[in-house]
C-alpha positions as a Markdown table, in Angstrom:
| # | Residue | x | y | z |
|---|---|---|---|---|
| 1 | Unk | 0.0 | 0.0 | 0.0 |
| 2 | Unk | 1.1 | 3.7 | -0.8 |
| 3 | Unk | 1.0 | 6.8 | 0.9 |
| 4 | Unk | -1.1 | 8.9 | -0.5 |
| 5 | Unk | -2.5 | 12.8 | 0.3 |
| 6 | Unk | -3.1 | 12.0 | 4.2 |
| 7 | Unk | -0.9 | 8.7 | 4.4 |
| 8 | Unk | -1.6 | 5.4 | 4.0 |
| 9 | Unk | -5.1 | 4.6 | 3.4 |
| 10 | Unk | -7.6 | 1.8 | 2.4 |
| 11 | Unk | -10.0 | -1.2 | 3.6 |
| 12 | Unk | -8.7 | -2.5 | 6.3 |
| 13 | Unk | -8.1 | -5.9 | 5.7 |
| 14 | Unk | -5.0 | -8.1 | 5.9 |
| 15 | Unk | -2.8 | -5.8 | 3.0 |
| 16 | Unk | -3.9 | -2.8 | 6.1 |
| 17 | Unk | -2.0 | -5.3 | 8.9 |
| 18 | Unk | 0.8 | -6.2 | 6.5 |
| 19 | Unk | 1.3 | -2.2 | 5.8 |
| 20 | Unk | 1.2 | -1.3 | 9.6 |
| 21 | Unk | 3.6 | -4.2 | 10.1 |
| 22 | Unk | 6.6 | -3.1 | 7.3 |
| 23 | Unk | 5.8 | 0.4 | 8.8 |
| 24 | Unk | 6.6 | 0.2 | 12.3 |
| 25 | Unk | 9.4 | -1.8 | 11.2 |
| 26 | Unk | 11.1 | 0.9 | 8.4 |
| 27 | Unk | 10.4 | 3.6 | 11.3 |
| 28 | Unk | 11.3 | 1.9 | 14.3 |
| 29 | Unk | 15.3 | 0.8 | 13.0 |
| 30 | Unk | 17.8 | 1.9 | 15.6 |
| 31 | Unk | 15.7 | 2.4 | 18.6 |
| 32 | Unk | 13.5 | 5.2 | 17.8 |
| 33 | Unk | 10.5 | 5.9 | 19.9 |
| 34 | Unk | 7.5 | 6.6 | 18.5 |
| 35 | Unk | 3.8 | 8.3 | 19.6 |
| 36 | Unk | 0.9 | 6.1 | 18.3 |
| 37 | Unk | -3.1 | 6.9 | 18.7 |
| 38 | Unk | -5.9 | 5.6 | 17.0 |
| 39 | Unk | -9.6 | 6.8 | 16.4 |
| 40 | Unk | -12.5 | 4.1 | 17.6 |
| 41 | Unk | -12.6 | 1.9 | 14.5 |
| 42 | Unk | -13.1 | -1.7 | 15.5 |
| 43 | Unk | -9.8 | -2.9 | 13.2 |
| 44 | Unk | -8.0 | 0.0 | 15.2 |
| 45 | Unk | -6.3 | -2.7 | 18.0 |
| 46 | Unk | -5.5 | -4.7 | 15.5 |
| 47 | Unk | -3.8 | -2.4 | 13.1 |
| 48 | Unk | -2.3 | -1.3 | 16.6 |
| 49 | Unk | -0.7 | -4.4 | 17.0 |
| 50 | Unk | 0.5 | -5.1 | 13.8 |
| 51 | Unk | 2.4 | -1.5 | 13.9 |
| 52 | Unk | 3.7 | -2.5 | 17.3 |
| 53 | Unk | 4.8 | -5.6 | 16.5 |
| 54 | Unk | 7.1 | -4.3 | 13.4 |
| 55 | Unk | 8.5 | -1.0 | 15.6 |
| 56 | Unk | 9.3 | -3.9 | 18.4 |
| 57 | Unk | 11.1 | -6.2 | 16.1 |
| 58 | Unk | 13.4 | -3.1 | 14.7 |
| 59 | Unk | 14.2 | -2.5 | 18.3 |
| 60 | Unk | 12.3 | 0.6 | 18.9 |
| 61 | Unk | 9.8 | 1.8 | 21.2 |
| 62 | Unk | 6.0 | 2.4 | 21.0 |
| 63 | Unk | 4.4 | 4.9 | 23.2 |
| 64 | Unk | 0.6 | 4.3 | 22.8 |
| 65 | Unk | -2.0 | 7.3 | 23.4 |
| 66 | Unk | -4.9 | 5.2 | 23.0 |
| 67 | Unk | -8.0 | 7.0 | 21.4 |
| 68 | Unk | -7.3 | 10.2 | 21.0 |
| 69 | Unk | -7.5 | 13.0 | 18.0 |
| 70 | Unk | -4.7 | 13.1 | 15.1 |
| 71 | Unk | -3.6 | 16.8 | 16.7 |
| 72 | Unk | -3.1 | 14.8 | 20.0 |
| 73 | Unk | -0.8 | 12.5 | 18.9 |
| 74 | Unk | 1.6 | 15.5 | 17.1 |
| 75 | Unk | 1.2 | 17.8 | 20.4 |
| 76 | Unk | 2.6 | 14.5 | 22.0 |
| 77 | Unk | 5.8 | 13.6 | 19.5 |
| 78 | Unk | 6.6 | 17.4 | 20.0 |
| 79 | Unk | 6.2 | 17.3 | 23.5 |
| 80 | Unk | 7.6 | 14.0 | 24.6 |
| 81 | Unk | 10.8 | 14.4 | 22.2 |
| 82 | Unk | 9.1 | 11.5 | 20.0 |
| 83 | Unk | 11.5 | 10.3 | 16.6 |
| 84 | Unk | 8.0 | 10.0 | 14.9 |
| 85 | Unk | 3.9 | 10.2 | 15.6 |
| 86 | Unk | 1.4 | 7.7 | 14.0 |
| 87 | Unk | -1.9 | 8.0 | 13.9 |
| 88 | Unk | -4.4 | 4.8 | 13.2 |
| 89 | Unk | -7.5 | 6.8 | 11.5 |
| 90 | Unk | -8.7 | 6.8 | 7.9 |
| 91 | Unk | -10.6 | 10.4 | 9.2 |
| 92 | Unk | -13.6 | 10.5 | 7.8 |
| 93 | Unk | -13.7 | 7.5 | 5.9 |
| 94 | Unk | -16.5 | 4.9 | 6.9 |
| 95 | Unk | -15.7 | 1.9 | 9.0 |
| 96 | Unk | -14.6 | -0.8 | 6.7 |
| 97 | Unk | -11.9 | 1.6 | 6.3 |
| 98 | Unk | -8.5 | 2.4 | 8.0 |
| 99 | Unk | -5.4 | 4.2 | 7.7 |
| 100 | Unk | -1.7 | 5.1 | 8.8 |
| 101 | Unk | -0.7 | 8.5 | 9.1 |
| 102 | Unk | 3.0 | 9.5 | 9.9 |
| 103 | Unk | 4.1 | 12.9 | 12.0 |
| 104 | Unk | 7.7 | 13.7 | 12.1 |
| 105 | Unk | 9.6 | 14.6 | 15.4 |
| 106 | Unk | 8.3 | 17.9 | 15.7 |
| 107 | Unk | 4.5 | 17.4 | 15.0 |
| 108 | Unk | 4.3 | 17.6 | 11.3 |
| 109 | Unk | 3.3 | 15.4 | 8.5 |
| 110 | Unk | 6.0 | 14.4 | 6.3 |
| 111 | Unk | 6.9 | 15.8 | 3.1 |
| 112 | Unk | 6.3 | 13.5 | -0.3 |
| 113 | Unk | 10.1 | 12.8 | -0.2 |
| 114 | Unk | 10.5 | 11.5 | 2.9 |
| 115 | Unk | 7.4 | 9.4 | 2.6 |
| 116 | Unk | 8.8 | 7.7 | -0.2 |
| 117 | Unk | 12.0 | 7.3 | 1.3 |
| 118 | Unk | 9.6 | 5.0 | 3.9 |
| 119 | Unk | 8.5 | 3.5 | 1.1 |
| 120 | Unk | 10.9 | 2.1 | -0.2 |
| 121 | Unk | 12.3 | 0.6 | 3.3 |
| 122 | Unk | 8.8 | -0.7 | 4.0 |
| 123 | Unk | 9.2 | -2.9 | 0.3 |
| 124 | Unk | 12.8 | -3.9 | 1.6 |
| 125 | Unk | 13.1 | -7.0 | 4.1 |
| 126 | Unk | 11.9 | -6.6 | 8.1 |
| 127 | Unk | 15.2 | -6.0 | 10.2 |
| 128 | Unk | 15.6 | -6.7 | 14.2 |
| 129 | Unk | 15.9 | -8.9 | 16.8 |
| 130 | Unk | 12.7 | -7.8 | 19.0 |
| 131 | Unk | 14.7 | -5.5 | 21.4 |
| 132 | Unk | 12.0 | -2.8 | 21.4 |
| 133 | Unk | 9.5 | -2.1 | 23.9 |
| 134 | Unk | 5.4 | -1.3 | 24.3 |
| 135 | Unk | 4.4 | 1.7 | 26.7 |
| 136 | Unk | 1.0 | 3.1 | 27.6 |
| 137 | Unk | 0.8 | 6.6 | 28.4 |
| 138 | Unk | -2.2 | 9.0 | 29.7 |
| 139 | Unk | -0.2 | 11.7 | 30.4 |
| 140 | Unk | 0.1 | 13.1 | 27.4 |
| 141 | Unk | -3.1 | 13.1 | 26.7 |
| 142 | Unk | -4.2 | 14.8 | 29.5 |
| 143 | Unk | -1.6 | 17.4 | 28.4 |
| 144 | Unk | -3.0 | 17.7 | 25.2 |
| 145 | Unk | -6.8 | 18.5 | 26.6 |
| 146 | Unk | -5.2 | 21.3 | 29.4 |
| 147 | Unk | -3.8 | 22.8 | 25.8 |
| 148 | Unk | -6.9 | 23.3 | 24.3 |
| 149 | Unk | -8.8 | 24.5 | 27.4 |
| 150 | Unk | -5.6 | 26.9 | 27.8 |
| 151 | Unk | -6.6 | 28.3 | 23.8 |
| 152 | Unk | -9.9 | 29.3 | 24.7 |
| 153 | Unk | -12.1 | 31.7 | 26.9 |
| 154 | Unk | -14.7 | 31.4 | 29.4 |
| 155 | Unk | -17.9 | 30.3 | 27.6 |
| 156 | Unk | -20.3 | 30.9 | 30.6 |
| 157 | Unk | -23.8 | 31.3 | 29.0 |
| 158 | Unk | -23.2 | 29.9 | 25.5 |
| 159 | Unk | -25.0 | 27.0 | 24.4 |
| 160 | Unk | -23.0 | 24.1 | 22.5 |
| 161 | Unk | -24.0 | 21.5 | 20.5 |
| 162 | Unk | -21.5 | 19.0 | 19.2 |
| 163 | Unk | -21.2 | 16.2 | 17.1 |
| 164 | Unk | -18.4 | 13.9 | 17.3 |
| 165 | Unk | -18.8 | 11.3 | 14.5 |
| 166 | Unk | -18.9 | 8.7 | 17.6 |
| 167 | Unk | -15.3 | 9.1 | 16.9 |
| 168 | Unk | -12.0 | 9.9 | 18.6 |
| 169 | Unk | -13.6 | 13.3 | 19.8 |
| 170 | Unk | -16.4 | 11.3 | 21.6 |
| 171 | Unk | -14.9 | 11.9 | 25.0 |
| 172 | Unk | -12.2 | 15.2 | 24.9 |
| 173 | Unk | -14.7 | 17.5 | 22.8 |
| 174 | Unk | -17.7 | 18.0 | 25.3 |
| 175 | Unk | -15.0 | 17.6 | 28.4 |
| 176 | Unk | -13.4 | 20.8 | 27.3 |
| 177 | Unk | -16.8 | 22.7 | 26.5 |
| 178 | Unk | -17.7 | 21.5 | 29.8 |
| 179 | Unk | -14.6 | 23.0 | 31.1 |
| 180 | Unk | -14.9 | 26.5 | 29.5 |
| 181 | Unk | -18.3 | 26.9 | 31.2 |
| 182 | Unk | -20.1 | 26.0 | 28.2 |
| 183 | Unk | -23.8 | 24.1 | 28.2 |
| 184 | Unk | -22.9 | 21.3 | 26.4 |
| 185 | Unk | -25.6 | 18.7 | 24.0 |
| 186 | Unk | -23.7 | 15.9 | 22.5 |
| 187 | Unk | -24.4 | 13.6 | 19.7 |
| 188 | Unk | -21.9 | 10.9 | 18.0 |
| 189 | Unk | -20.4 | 9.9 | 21.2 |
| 190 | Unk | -20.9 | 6.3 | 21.4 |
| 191 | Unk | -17.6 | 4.9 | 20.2 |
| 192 | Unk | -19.4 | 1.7 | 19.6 |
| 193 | Unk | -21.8 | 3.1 | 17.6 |
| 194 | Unk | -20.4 | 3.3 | 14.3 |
| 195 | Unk | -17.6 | 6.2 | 13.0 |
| 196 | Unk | -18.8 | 8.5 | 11.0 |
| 197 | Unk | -21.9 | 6.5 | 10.3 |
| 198 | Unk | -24.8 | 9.0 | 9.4 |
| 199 | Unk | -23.4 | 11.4 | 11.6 |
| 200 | Unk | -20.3 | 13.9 | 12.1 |
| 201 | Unk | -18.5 | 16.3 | 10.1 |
| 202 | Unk | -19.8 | 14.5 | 6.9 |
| 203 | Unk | -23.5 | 14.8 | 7.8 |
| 204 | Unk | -23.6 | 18.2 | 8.9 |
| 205 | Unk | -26.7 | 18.7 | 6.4 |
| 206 | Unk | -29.1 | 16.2 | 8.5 |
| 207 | Unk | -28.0 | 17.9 | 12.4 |
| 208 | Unk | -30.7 | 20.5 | 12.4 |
| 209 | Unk | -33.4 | 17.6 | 12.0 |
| 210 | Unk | -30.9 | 14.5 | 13.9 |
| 211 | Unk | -31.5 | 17.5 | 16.8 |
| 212 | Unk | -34.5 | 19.1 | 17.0 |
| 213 | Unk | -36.1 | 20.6 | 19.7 |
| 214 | Unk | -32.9 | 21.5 | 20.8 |
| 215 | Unk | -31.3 | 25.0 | 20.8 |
| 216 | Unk | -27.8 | 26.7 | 20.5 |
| 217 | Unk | -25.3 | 29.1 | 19.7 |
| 218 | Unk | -22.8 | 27.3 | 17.8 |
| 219 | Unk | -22.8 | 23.9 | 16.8 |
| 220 | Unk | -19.6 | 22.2 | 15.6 |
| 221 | Unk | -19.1 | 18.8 | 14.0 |
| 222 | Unk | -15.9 | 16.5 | 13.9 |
| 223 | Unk | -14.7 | 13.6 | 11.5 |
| 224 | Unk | -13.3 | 10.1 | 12.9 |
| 225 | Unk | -9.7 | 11.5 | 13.6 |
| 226 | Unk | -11.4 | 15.0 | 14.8 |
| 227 | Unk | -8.7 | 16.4 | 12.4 |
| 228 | Unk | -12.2 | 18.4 | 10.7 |
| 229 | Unk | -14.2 | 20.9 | 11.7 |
| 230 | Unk | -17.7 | 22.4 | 10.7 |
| 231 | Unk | -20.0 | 24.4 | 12.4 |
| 232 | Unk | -23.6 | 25.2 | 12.1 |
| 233 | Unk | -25.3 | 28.7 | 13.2 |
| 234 | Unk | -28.3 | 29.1 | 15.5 |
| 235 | Unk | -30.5 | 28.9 | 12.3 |
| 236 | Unk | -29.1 | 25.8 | 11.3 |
| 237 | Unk | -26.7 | 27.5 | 8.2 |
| 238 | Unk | -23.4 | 25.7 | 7.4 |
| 239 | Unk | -20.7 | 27.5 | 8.0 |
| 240 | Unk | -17.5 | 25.7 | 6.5 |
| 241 | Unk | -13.9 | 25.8 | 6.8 |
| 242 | Unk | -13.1 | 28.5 | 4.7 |
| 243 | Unk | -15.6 | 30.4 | 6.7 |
| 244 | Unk | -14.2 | 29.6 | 9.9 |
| 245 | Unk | -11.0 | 30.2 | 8.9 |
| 246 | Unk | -11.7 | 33.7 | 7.4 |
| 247 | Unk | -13.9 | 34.8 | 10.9 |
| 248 | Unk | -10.6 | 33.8 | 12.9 |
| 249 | Unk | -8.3 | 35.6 | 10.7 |
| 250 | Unk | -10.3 | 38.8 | 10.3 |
| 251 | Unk | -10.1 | 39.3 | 14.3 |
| 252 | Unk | -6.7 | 37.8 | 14.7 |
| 253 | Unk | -6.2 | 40.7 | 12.2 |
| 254 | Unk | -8.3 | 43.3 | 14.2 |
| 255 | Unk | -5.7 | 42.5 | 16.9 |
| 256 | Unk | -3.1 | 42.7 | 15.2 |
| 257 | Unk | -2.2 | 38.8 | 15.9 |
| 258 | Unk | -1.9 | 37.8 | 11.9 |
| 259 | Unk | 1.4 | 38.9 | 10.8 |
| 260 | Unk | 2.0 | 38.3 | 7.9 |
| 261 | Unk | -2.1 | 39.3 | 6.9 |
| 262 | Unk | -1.9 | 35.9 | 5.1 |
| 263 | Unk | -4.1 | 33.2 | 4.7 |
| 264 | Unk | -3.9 | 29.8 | 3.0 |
| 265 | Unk | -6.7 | 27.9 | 1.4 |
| 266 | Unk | -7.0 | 25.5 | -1.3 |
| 267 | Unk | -7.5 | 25.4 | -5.2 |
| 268 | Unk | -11.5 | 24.7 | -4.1 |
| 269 | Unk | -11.8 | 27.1 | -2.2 |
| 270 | Unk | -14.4 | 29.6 | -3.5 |
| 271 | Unk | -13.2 | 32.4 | -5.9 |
| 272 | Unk | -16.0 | 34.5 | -2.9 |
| 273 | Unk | -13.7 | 33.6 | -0.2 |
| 274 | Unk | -10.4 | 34.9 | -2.0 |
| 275 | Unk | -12.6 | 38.3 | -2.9 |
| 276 | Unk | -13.7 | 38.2 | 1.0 |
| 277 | Unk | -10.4 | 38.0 | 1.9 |
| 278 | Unk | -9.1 | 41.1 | -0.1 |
| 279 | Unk | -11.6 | 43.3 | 1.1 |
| 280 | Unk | -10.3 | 42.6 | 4.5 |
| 281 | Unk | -6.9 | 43.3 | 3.3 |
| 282 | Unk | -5.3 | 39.8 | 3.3 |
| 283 | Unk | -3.7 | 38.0 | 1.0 |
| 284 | Unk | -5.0 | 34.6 | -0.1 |
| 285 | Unk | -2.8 | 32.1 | -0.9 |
| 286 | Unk | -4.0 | 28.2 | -2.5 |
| 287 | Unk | -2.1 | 24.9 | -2.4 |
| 288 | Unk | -3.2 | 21.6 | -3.6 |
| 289 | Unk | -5.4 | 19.9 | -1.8 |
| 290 | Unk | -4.8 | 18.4 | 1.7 |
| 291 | Unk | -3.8 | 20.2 | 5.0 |
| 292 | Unk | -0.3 | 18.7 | 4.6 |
| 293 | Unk | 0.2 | 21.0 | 1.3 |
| 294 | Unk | -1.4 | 23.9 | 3.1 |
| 295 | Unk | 1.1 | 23.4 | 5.8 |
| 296 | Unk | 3.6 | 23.4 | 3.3 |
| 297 | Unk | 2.3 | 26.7 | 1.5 |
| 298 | Unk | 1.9 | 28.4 | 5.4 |
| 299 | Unk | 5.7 | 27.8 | 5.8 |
| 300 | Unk | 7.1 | 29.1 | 2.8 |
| 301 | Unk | 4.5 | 32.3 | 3.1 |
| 302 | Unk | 4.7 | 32.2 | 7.2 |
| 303 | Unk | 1.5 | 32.6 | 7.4 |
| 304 | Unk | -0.5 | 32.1 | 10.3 |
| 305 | Unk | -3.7 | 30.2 | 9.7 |
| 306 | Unk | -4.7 | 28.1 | 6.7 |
| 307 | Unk | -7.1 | 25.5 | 5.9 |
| 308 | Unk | -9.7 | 23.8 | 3.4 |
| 309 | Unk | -13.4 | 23.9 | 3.1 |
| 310 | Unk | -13.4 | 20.3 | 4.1 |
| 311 | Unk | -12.7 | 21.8 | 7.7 |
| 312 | Unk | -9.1 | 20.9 | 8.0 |
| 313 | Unk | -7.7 | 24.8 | 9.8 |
| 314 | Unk | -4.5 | 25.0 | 11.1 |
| 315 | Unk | -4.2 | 27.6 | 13.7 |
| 316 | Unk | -0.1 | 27.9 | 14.1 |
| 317 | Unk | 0.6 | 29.8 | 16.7 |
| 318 | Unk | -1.3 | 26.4 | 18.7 |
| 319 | Unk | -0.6 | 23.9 | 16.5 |
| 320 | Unk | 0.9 | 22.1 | 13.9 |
| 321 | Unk | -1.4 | 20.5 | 12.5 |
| 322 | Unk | -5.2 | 20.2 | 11.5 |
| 323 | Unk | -7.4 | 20.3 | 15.1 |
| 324 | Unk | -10.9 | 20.3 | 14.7 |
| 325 | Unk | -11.4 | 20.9 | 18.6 |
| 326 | Unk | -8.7 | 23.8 | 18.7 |
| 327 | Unk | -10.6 | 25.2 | 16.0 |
| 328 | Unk | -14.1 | 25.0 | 17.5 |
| 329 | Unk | -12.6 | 26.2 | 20.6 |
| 330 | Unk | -11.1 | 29.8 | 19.2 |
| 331 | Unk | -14.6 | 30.4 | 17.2 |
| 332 | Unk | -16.7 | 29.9 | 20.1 |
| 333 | Unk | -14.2 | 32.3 | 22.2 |
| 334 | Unk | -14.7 | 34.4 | 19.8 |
| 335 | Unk | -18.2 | 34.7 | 19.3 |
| 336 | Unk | -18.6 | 35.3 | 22.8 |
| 337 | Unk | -16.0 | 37.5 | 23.2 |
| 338 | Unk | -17.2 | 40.0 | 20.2 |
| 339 | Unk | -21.1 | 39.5 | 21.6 |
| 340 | Unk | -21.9 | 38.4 | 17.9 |
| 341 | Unk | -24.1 | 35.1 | 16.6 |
| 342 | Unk | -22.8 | 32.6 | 14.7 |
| 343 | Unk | -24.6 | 33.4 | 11.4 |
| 344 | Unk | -22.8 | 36.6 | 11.5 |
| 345 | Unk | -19.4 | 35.1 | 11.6 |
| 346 | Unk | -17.4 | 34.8 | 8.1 |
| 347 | Unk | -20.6 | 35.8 | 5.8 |
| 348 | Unk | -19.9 | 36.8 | 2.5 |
| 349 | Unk | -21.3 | 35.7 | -0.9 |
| 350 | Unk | -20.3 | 33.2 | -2.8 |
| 351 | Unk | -19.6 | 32.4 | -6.5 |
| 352 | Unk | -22.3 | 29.1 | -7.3 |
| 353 | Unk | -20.0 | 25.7 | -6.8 |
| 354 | Unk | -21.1 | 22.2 | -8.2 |
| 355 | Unk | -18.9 | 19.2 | -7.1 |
| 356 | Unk | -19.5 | 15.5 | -7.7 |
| 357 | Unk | -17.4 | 12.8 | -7.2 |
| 358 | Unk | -17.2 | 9.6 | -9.8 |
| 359 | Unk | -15.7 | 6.1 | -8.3 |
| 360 | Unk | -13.3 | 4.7 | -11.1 |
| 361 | Unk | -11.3 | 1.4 | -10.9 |
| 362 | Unk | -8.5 | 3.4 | -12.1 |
| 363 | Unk | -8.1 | 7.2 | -11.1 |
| 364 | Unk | -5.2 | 7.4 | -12.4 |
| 365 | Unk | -5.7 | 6.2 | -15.9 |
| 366 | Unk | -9.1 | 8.3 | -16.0 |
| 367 | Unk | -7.0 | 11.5 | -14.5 |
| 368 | Unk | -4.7 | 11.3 | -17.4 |
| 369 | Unk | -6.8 | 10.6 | -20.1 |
| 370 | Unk | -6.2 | 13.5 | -22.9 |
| 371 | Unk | -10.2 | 12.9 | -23.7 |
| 372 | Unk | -11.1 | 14.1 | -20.3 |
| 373 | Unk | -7.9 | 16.7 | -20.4 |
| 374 | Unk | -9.6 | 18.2 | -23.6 |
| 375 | Unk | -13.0 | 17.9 | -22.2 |
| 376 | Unk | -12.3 | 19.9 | -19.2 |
| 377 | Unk | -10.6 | 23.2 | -21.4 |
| 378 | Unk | -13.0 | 22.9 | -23.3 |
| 379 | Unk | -15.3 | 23.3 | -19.9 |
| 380 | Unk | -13.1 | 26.3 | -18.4 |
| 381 | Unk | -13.2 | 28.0 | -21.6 |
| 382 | Unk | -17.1 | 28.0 | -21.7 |
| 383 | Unk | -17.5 | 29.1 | -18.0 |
| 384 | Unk | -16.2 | 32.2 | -19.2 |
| 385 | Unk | -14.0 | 33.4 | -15.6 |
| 386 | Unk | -15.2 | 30.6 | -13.5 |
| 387 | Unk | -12.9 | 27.5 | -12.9 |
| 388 | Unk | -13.2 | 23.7 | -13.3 |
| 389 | Unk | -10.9 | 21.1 | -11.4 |
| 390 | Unk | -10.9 | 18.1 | -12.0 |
| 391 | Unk | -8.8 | 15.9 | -9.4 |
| 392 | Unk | -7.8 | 11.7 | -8.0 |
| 393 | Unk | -8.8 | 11.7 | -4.6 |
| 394 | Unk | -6.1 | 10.9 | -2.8 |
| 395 | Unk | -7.9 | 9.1 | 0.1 |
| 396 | Unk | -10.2 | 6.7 | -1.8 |
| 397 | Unk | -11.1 | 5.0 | -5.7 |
| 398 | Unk | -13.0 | 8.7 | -6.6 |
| 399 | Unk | -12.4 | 11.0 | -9.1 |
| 400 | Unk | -13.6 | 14.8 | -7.6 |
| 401 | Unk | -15.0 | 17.2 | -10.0 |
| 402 | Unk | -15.9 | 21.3 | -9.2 |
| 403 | Unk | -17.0 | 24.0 | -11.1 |
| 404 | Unk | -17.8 | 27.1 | -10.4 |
| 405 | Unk | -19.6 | 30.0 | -11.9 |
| 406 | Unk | -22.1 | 32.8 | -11.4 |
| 407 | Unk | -24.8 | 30.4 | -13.8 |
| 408 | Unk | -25.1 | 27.6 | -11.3 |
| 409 | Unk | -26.8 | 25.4 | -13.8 |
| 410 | Unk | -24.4 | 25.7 | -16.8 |
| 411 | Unk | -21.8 | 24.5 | -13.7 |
| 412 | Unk | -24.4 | 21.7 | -13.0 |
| 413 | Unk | -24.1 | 21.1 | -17.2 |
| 414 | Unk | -20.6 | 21.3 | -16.7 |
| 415 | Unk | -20.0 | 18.6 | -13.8 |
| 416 | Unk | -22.7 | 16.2 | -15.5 |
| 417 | Unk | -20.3 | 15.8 | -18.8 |
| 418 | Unk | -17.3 | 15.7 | -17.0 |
| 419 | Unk | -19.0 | 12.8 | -14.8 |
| 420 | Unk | -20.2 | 10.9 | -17.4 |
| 421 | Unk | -17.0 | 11.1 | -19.1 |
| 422 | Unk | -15.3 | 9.4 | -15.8 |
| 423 | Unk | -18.0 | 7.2 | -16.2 |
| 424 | Unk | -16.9 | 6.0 | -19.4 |
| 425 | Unk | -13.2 | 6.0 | -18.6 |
| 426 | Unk | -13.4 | 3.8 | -15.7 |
């Protein structure tokens, strides 16, 4: 198996266990110690294991977090001096699914280069004589939930309502809005109740009616991993990660805290955002998608906050990575502190966006294909301004299509014939 845009990723079935094996072995050689967590997928222990089992063999040492969110196992690499962080989470991926992502000593997801460095020792033959060791640590996890209680502001008086995708948020998320004085409604935390499965950060559409009855300021929804974060407003209006992520930088700016006045997104985020953005004086940058490439763009630019409408924001003056808690945390602080509802944080119009996404047995033989390349200038021609991307998903067998225009259905058009092509490239 390959690393792909978030790491390692697929069903998780045996070739899973073999991966996790020839990993822990290629990152464990010559006693490194490495931070593992995982997210509450039933094939988690055993992927654990596996992992283990390989890092001991190489003679290196395992320090396991249990379940607990990606952004808690980099906080703890950094923290505890760690060679490497893994986290056992295919995000928000269903069930059946599972995955291996890889932090480096200081909290951050590794470059494509190094990954394929690991590559190529995971293919060579397993090394060691089973001189490692297994530790289990709560510490640091505690640690990690005093951080984001540190990052926030009293919330006496605010009403909460969170959904944590009955993942690796189901117990750390309403503890910490608990915490900050918050009153605090929880859905999706029943770690045996299915990850991701018609709830969380992927079925933010169907809260308003999963909830009803029930009122609040802010609600905020994670993925499996808790790596994601989107919110809904005391109407029940979807406010995204771009959204979020502008509302946070526009105060950060009003205090002076965003230096550089730069913010990354993504090449879907909405042409409305980067206009947004502007008018506010701040520059918009875009990287490819995935928060490890926005990470990558906020180094080379320094700037401070970036993130994808997906709901992956990295905050960096917390944290090195995507944390759909943190993120939650500083909106809600926020709000509160500025005396403002949700639905007025981060509106501004939008240009109309269709996406769609195609499974293909092959995405990269349909993502090639000069038939589709032709059909999709052919597309951004026509749109006249707007913009078409057509993109592999790097997590699963999907090809991902946008468009975006001010006629929202000549973008519908648009999508439907680049669909069907896929269709017939599969």
């Amino acid at each position: 198996m390959k690393f792909g845009t978030d790491g390692i990723r697929g069903l998780a079935d045996g070739a899973m266990t073999v991966a996790a094996l020839k990993l822990g072995n290629a990152l464990g050689a010559d006693g490194k110690s490495i931070f593992v967590g995982r997210d509450t997928r039933p094939s988690g222990a055993t992927i654990l294991n596996a992992f283990a089992a390989g890092v001991i063999r190489a003679g290196g040492r395992v320090i396991d977090l249990g379940v607990i969110p990606t952004a808690g196992v980099a906080y703890a690499t950094a923290r505890g001096c760690g060679d490497y962080g893994v986290v056992i989470s295919a995000s928000h991926n269903p069930e059946e699914y599972n995955g291996l992502k890889v932090f480096d000593g200081s909290g951050y997801k590794l470059g494509d280069k190094r990954e394929q460095l690991i590559s190529e020792a995971m293919d060579k033959e397993m090394q060691g004589d089973y001189t490692g060791a297994f530790i289990q640590d709560k510490v640091y996890a505690k640690s990690y939930e005093d951080s984001l209680i540190l990052a926030g502001s009293d919330l006496g008086g605010m009403r909460i309502l969170l959904d944590c995708a009955n993942g690796a948020a189901y117990r750390i998320a309403p503890e910490v809005f608990r915490k900050l004085g918050a009153s605090v409604t929880c859905v999706g935390v029943n770690p045996d109740g299915g990850i991701n499965a018609g709830c969380g950060s992927t079925c933010v559409d169907t809260l308003k009616d999963r909830c009803a009855g029930t009122e609040w300021d802010a609600a905020f929804t994670f993925d499996g991993d808790s790596d994601r974060l989107i919110a809904m407003d005391e109407r029940g209006g979807i406010i995204d990660g771009d959204r979020i992520m502008y509302y946070i930088a526009c105060r950060w700016a009003a205090k002076g805290m965003l230096t550089p006045k730069i913010a990354v997104g993504t090449v879907l985020s909405n042409t409305g955002t980067e206009m947004a953005f502007a008018q506010q004086g701040i520059r918009f940058m875009r990287s490819d998608v995935g928060d490890k490439y926005v990470m990558d763009k906020m180094g080379e630019s320094g700037a401070p906050i970036g993130g994808e409408q997906s709901g992956h924001i990295i905050l960096a003056p917390y944290s090195t990575t995507g944390d759909g808690i943190l993120s939650a945390v500083i909106f809600a602080s926020l709000l509160k502190e500025h005396g403002i509802k949700a639905s007025e944080a981060g509106a501004y119009p939008l240009y109309p966006q269709v996406s769609e996404s195609v499974i293909v047995e092959d995405k990269d033989a349909v993502i090639s294909s000069e038939e589709l390349s032709a059909l999709k200038d052919r597309w951004t021609a026509a749109l006249g301004g707007g913009r078409v991307l057509v993109r592999a998903s790097g997590t699963e067998p999907k090809i991902r299509i946008m468009a975006e225009c001010m006629d929202m259905d000549l973008a519908k058009v648009c999508v439907r014939e680049i669909a069907d092509m896929c269709v017939k490239l599969r």
